[in-house]
N, C-alpha and C positions, 0 to 999 in steps of 0.2 A: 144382771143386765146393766145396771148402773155402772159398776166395775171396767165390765167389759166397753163401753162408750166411754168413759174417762179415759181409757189405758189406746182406747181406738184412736181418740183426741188427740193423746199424748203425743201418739206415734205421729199422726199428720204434722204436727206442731215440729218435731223433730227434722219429720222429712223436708219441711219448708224450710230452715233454718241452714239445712248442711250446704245448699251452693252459696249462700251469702259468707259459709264460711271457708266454703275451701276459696272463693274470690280473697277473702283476706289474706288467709295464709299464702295465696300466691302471690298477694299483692308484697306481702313482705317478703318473699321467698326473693322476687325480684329486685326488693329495693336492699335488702341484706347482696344479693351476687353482685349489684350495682358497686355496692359501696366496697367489697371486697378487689374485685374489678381495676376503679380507681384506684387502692390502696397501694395492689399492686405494680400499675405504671409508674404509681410515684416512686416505691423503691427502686426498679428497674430502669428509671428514668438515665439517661447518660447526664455525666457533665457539660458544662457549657464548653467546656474546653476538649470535649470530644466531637463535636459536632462541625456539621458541613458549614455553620456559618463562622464557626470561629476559625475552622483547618484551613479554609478557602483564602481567607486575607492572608493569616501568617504565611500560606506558601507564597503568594506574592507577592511580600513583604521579603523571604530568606532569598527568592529567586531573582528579587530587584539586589539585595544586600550583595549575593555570588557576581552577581553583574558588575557592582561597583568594585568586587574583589577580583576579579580574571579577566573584565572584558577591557580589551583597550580600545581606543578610536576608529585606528586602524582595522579591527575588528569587525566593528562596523561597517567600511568598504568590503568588506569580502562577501557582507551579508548578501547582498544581490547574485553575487555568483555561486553560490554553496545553494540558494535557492533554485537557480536557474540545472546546474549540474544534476540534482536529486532528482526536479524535471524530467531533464531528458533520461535520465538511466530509465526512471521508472513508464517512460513514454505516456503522459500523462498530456493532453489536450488543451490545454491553458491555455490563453492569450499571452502575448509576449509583453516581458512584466517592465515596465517603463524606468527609465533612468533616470532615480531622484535623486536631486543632488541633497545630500546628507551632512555639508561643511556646517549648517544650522545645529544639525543634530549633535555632529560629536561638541560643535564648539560649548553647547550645554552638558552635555556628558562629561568631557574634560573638568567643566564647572564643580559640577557635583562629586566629581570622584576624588575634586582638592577638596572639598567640605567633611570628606570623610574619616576619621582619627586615621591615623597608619598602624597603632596596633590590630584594627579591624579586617586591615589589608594583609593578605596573602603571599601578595607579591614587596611592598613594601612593612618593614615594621619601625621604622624610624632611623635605623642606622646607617641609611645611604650616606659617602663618603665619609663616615664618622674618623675609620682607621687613615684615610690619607689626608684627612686634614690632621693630625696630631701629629705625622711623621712630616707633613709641610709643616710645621709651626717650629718643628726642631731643623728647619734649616735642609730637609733631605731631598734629593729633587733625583730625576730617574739618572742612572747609574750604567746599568748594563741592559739591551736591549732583553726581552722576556717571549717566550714560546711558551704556550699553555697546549698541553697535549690532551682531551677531555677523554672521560671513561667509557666503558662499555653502555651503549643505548642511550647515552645524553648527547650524541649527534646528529642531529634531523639529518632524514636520508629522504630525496625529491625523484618523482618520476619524471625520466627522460624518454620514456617509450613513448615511439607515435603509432602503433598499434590501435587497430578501433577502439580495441574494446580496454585500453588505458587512456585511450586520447580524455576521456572527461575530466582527467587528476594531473595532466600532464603538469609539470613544473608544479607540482600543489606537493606539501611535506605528505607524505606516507606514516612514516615516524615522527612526532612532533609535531604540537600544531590542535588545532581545534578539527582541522580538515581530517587528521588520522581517526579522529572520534566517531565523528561521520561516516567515513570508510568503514571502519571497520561495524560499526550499528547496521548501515545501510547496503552494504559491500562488501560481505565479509569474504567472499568466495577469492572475489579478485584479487580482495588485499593480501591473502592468505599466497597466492599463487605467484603475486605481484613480490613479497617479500621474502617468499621460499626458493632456497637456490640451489641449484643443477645439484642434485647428491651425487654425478658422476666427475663433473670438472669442478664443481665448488662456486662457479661463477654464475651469470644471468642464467633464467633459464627463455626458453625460446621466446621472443616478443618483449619480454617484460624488461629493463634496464630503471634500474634503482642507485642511483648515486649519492653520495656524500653535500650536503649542502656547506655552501664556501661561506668564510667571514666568519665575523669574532658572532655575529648571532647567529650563526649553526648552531652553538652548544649554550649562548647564553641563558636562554630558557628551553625548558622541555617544551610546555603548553604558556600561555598567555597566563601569567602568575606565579607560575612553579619555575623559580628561577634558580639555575645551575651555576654559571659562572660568572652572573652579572655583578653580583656583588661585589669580586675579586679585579672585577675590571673597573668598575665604580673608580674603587680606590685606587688603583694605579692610575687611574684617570689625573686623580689629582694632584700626584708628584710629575706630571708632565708626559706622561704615556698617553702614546695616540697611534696611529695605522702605521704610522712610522719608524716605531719602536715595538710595539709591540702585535705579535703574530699568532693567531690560533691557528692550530694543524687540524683539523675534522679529519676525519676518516670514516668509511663503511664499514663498523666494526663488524658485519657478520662475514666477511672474510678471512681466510687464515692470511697469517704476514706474507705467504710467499707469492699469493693470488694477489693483493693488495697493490705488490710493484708490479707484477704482472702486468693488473689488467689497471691499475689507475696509474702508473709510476710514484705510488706515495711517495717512500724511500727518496728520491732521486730529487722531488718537488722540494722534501723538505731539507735536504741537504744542500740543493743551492738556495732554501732561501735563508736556513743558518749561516751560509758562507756570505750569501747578499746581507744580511745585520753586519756579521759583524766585520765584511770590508765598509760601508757605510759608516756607519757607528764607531769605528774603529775601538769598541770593545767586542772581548767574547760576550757568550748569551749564557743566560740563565734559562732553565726549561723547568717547567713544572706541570705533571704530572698527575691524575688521578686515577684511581682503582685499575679499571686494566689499562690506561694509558700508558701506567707503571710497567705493564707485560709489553704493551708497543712500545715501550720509551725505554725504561731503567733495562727491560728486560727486550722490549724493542726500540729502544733506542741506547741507554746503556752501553747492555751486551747487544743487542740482536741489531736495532739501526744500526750502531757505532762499528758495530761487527762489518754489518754491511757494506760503514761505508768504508773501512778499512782495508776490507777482501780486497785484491786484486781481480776479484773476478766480478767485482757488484761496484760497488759507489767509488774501489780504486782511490781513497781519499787516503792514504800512506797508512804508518802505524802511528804517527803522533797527530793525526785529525782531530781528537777531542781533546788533547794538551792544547791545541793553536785556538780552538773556536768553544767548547765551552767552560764556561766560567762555574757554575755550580749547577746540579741538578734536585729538585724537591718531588717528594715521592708522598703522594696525599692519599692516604690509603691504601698506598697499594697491594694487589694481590701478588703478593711475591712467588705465594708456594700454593694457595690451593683459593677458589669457591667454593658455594653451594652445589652440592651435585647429582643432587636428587632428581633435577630437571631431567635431565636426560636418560635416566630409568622410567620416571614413573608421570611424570611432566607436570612437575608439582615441589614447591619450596615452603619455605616455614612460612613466606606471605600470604600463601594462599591456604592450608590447612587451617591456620590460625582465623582464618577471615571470618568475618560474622556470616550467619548462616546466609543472608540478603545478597550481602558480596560473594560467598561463593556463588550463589547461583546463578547470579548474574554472571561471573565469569565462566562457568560450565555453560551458560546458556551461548554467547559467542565463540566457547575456544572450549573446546572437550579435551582430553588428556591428550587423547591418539593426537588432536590437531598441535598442541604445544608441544608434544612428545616429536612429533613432524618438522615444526617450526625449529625448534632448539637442536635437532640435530644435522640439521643444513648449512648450519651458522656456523662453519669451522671456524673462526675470530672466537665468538664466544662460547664454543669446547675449549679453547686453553685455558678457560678459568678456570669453567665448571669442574673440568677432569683434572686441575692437577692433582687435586686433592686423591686420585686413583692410584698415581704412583709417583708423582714427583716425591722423592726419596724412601716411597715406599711405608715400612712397619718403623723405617730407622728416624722418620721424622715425625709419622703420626702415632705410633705404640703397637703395642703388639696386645692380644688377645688378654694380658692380666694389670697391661697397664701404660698409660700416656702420660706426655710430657708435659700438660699442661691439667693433669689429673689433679682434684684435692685430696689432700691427706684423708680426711672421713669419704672419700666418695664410694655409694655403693655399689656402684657399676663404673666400667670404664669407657673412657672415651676412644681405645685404641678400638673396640668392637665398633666400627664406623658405622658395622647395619645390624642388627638384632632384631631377630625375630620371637613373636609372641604365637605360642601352640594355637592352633587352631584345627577343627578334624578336617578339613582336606587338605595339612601338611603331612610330609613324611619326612622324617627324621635326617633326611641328608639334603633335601633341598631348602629347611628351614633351619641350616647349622647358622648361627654369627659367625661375621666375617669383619676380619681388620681389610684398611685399605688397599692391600695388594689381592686377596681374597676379593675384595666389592670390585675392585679393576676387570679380573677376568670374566666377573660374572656380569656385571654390565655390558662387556665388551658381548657374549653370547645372548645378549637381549636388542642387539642391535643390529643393522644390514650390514653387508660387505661393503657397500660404497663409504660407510662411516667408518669401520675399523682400517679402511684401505688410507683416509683420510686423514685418519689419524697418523698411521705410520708413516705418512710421506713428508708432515708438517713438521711431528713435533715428538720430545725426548722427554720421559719421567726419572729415569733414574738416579740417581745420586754418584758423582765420579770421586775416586780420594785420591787417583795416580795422575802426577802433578805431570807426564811426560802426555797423557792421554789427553790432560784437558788441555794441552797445546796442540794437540792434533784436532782434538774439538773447534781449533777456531773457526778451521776448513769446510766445518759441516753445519749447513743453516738449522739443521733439525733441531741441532742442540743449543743455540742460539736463545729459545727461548723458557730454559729451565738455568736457574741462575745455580742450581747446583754442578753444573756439568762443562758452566763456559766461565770462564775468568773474566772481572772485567777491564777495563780498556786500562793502559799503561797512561795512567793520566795522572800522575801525584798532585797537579796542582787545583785539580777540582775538588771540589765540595759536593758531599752529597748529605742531603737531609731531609730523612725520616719523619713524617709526619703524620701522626693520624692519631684517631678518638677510641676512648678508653671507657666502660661503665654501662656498655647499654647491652642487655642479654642477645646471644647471637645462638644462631645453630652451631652445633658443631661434630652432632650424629644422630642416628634416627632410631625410631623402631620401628618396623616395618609389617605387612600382614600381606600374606598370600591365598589368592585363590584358587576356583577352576581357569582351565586353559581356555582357550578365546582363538576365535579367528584373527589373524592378522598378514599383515603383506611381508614379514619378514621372516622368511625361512629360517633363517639362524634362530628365529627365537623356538625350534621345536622343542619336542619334549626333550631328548638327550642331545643335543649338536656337538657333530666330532668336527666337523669341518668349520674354518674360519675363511675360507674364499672357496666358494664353489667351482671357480674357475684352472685352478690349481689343478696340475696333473696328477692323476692318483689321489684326488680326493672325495670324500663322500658324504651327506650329510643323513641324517635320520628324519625319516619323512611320514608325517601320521598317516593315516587309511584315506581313500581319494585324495590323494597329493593336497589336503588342504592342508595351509601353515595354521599353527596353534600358539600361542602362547600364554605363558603364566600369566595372570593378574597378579600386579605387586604395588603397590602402594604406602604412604607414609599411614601405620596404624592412626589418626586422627583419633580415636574414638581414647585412645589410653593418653589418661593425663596425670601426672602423680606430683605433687608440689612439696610433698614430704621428703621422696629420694634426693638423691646429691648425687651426680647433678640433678637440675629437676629436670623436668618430663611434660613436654604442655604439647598436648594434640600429637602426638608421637614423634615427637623433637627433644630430643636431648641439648638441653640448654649449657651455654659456654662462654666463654668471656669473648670480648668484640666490641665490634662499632654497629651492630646490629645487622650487617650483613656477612663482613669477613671476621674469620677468627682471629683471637691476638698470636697466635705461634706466625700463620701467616703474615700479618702486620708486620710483625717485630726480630721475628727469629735470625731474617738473615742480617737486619737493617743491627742489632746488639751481639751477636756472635757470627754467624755464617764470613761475612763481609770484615771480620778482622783477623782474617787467616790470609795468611800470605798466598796460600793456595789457589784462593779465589779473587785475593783482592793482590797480586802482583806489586804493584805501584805505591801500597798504601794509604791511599784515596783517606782523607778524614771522613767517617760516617759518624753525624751529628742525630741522634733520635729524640722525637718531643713526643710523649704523650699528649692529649689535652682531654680532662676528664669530663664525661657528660655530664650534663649538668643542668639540662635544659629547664624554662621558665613556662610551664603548664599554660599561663592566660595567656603567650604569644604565640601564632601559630609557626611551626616548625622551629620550636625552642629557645629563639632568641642569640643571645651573643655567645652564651656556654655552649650550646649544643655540638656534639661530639660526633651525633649522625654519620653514617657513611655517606650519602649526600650532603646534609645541612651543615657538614663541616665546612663546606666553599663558603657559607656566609658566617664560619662564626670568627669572632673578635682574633681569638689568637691563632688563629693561623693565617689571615691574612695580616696581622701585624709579621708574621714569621715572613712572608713570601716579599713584601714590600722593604724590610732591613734587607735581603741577600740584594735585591733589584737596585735599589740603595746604596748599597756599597760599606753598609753595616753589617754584614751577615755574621760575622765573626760573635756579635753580640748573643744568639741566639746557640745556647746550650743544654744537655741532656737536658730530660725532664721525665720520672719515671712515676705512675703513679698503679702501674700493675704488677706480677709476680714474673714480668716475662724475663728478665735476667737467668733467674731460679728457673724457670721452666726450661728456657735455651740450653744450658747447662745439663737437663736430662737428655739432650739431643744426641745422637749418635751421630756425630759429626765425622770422628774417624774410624 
């Protein structure tokens, strides 16, 4: 009995005891997940410098910096009305926003924006007037009056439409300008509609009228910062060049040349105002020339203006018109023989493949393929770049399927394959062969509408001519005008012509390509098998899928394949090439070092002077500084406006070869004859 009361005891004793112990062990159950808890945030903690208080200042700190880097005074006036525009598109019930007057504001804007180093600036880096004050100091002062012919898309184009639904942008830049930024964020539809032209006349389409903005600042800068030809005119500034002497020619480059005098009378403007220099001035002029300014000028003005104005049936200007009026012409880049020309396949270049993934999507988010694929093939001006490269002289100037002119010795593949394709299981064996550039011509050409290939054949010539009796009969035909293989240029022995452009920075110069399934789209010709190249044609017919819907192939630049080991290399499915980072060096150079010192071509003997200048650019300025070799950033670098200011000068003679690529060697593989 005792036992059993002890052991009874024991148990009560037990029982009382167990909630004051499970209360402990929860108490510490708690203060153990407590402490785990905190441990936790503090590893997972972000840095100071990830956070909303530290992100928030720096952005308006880089946003204030961008201001003092692009925004100018003037800028500021427009503020009120880009405000007021947005308004009404968007019919937004505001009160009407009151007119402050702002001369307080810019005049401390101005302030601060001298406060700030000029390496920091975008638009300045310290070199304003540097090259014409050294050619002042040597005694040089202007010489012969100067025409700057500017390149493809570096001429703001302004609405003239009084149409309702353009009235808001009227006279506001479309192309160029902070207002195109706008437009196109805010307005994509219009601007698209506004900029896209007639695929059947090539000219406006209904309502919409987009022209050429006049003066030396149509082309000086692109946007407020990104400056084009300012530099170049800076320094002519200083040897005594003013409106008086010197002339910029703008033009609507999405026009072809023969739309151009058509519908603006370019042509005609700019040959009486060469004749107006240089009865004035009573010297001839100097012209100079960038990228496809080169194709309007050398190649449209050259051969194709000079052509012009020589016909008797166009400018009627005799045959010794540019012996009497010009003095020497300079070619800055120019696209002699081919661009990029992926655009108009697949609506897509090495700029935008390459893009950070941010930047591509931002430009798919405003402009989808189909719409730049739209845009770019409307713009006959700029088809003669993009396509020369399809057949201006064919396999004989770009290679053939085992190998190119400007191939390296180790390379493992070649560059005369223009497109190459990578297997994939929805190819078949024959629409995924490699193609050299006469092969990528016709196939392009079946990926496109009739109103484009109709376009083409009415403007413009690819082939290569070697019978010297033919390309006298070429002078008669404008087609050929703008392929300098096929027209001779002008009987002018005493001009000067010189070569100028940048060497060293990786450019495109073939793709690799990847195919899909077929796809709806608005272009018949693009069906599965297309026999017919104009529907309209008697007796002809095309291949048409089931429910007469159009299909076409998806094609695009393989992006995904990148190989840095191959030679050439391989980045984002672009075959890499020598360049000024946009055009190739065959095209640069080829005809400017051999093509042009064939009597064949060159009649007269014209002296063709060629400067490389090698890239070379200075990483901590932006857009590279005095070296830079860029295919734009060449207008501000050191040696080619010291080049452009000795011809102006009346020192041009000083200025000789300068070779610092293999393009001799490569010309040389050219199948000339």
């Amino acid at each position: 009995m005792v036992l059993l009361k002890r052991a009874k005891t024991t148990g009560n004793i037990q029982s009382e005891d167990e909630p004051e112990l499970s209360r402990t062990a929860s108490t510490e159950s708690k203060e153990k997940l407590k402490t785990e808890v905190a441990d936790l945030k503090k590893s997972k903690q972000r840095p100071f410098y990830s956070t909303g208080r530290f992100l928030f200042p720096c952005g308006i700190l880089l946003g204030t910096l961008l201001g003092f880097a692009f925004v100018e005074p003037q800028d500021l006036q427009d503020l009120h009305t880009h405000v007021t525009t947005l308004v009404n598109d968007y019919e937004l019930n505001l009160p009407q926003l009151p007119g402050f007057d702002l001369s307080r504001v810019e005049a401390e804007w101005t302030r601060l924006r001298s406060n700030i180093p000029e390496v920091w600036k975008f638009n300045n880096d310290g070199r304003e007037f540097q090259v014409g004050e050294a050619m002042k100091a040597r005694g040089l002062s202007a010489e012969y009056p100067v025409v700057l012919i500017p390149g493809i898309v570096s001429t703001g184009l302004e609405s003239w439409s009084t149409a309702p639904e353009y009235r808001p942008f009227f006279r506001e830049k479309l192309w160029g300008g902070f207002n195109m930024l706008s437009q196109v964020m805010f307005n994509k539809e219009k601007w698209i509609s506004a900029m896209m032209l007639d695929p059947v006349t090539g000219l406006d389409p209904a309502d919409a009228k987009i022209r050429a903005a006049e003066g030396i600042d149509a082309a000086s800068s692109l946007i407020q910062g990104y400056w084009i030809w300012s530099k170049i005119v800076e320094n002519l500034a200083v040897v005594n060049y003013d409106t008086n002497n010197l002339y910029l020619a703008p033009y609507d480059w999405r026009l072809s040349y023969y739309n151009l005098e058509e519908r603006d009378g370019y042509f005609s403007k700019l040959k009486s105002t060469i004749e107006s220099l240089r009865h004035r001035q009573r010297k001839k002029v100097v012209v100079a020339a960038h990228s496809m300014g080169c194709s309007f000028c050398l190649i449209l003005m050259v051969t194709q203006s000079f052509k012009w104005v020589e016909s008797p049936h166009h400018g009627n200007g005799g045959p010794d018109w540019v012996e009497n009026h010009i003095e020497g012409y300079i070619a800055i880049a120019g696209t002699h023989l081919a661009k990029a020309m992926a655009a108009f396949l697949s609506g897509e270049m090495k700029d935008t493949v390459q893009m950070h993934p941010a930047g591509a999507y931002v430009l798919e988010r405003f402009f989808s393929r189909k719409e730049r694929q739209k845009l770019f093939r409307s713009w006959a001006g700029s088809a003669s770049m993009w396509l020369k490269a399809i057949y201006q002289g064919g396999n004989a100037i770009w290679g053939n399927a085992s190998h190119a002119p400007d191939d390296d010795c180790d390379a493992s593949h070649s560059h005369g394959e223009l497109i190459t394709f990578r297997s994939t299981v929805n190819d078949d064996n024959e629409d995924a062969r490699n193609m050299t550039t006469e092969e990528a011509g016709n196939w392009i050409l079946e990926h496109t509408p009739s109103t484009f290939q109709k376009m083409l054949e009415s403007n413009y010539s690819y082939g290569i001519e070697r019978d010297e009796q033919q390309l006298i009969r070429n002078d008669a035909d404008h087609r050929k005008w703008s392929n300098p293989l096929e027209v001779r240029l002008p009987y002018a022995p005493s001009m000067k012509i010189y070569c100028v452009y940048g060497h060293g920075k990786d450019t495109e110069r073939s793709y690799w390509y990847a195919r899909g399934e077929y796809e709806q789209d608005d272009n018949f010709a693009d069906s599965a098998n297309p026999e017919c190249v104009d529907p309209e044609s008697q007796g002809c017919f095309d291949t048409r899928p089931p429910l007469d819907m159009p299909l076409s192939r998806k094609s695009w630049i393989d992006a995904a394949y990148t190989n840095e080991t191959a030679w050439p290399k391989i980045r984002n499915g672009v075959k890499v090439g020598e360049g000024d980072g946009t055009v190739s060096l065959l095209s640069l150079g080829a005809m400017c070092v051999d093509g042009w010192t064939r009597p064949r071509w060159n009649p007269a003997g014209i002296k063709i002077t060629t400067v490389e200048l090698p890239h070379r650019p200075v990483p901590s300025i932006p857009r590279g500084g005095a070296n830079t070799s860029d295919h734009v950033d060449i207008l501000g670098s050191t040696g080619l406006n010291e080049i452009i200011l000795k011809v102006a000068t009346g020192v041009g003679h000083e200025v000789e070869d300068s070779f610092f690529s293999n393009i001799r060697e490569y010309s040389r593989k050219i199948q000339w004859d």
